[in-house]
C-alpha positions in Angstrom: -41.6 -15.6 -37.1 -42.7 -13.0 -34.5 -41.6 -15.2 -31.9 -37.9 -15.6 -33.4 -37.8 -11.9 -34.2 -39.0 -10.9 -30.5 -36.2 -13.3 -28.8 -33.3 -12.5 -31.0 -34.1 -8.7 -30.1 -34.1 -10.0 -26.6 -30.7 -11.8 -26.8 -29.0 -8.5 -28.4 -30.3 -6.4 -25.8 -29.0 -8.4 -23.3 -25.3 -8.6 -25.0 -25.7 -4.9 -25.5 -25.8 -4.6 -21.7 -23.5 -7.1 -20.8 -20.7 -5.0 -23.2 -22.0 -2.2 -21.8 -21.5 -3.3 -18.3 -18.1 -5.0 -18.9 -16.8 -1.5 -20.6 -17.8 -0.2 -16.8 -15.9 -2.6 -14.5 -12.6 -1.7 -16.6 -9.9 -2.0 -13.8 -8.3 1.4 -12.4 -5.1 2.7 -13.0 -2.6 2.1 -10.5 -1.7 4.5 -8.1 1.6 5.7 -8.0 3.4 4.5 -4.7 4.0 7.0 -2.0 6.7 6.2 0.3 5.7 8.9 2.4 2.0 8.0 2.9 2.8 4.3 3.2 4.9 5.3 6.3 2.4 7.3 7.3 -0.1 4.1 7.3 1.8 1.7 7.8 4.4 2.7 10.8 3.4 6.0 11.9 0.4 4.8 14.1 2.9 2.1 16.1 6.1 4.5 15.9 4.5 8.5 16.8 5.7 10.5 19.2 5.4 9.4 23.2 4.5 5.5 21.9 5.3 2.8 23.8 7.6 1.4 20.6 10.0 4.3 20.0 9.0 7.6 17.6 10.7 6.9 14.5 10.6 8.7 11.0 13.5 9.0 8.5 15.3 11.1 10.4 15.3 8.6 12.8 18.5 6.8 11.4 21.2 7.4 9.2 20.5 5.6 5.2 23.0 2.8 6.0 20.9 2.5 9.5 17.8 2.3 7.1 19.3 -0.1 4.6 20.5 -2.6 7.2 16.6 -2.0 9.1 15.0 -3.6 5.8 17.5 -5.7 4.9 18.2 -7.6 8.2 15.7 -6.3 11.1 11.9 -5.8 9.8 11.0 -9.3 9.8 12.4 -10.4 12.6 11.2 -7.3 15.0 7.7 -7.0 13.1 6.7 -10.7 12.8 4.0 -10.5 15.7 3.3 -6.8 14.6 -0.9 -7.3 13.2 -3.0 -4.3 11.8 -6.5 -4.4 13.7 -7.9 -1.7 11.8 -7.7 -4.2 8.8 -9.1 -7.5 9.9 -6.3 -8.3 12.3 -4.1 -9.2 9.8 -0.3 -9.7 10.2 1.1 -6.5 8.8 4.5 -7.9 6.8 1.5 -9.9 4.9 -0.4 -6.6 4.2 2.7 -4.9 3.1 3.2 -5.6 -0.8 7.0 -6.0 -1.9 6.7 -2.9 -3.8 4.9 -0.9 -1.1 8.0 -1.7 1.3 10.4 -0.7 -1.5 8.6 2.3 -1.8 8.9 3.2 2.1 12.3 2.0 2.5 13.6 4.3 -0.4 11.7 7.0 1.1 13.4 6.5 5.1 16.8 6.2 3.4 16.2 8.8 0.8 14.9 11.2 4.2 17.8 10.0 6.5 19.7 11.6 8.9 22.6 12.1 6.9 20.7 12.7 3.6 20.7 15.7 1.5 17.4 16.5 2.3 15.9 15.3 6.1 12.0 14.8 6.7 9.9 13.6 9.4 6.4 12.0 8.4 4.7 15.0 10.4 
């Protein structure tokens, strides 16, 4: 009986941690997009001032300029484009849909012609 008693104490210990433990890993909320920083990190480091590629930022292009970029250019001129500083990795397949909705919304939001200009500086 003191043998039953001892391993059924043993198996609700071990439940009690594994809820416990469970209740820790909860997923965290999801950051709000920033177009801003996702230009920052994802184009800025190719596209700064005196780089080989051309300085762009928003102000870079008019929004029409921007909406044709996204909808027509960025895969074709970016294809080759890979991130080392994240395994190498092609960086249109590092780039989630919403993440480039995010940072084309912020370039045509920040246009030339917009109400309200902004470089990434």
């Amino acid at each position: 009986m003191r043998r039953l008693t001892l391993s059924l104490s043993a198996l609700l210990l071990c439940f009690a941690v594994a809820i416990a433990t469970a209740e820790d890993k909860k997923p965290e909320p999801a950051k709000k997009l920033d177009g801003k920083e996702l230009f920052k990190t994802n184009c800025k480091s190719c596209h700064d001032l005196k780089s080989p590629h051309g300085e762009y930022t928003p102000m870079s292009y008019i929004s029409e300029q921007w909406e044709r970029f996204f909808d027509e250019k960025l895969a074709e001129t970016h294809k080759a484009v890979v991130d080392s500083t994240r395994g190498a990795q092609p960086l249109l397949k590092l780039i989630t849909p919403e993440e480039l909705k995010e940072m084309r919304k912020f370039c045509v939001d920040h246009a030339a012609d917009s109400e309200h200009p902004m470089t990434c500086g």
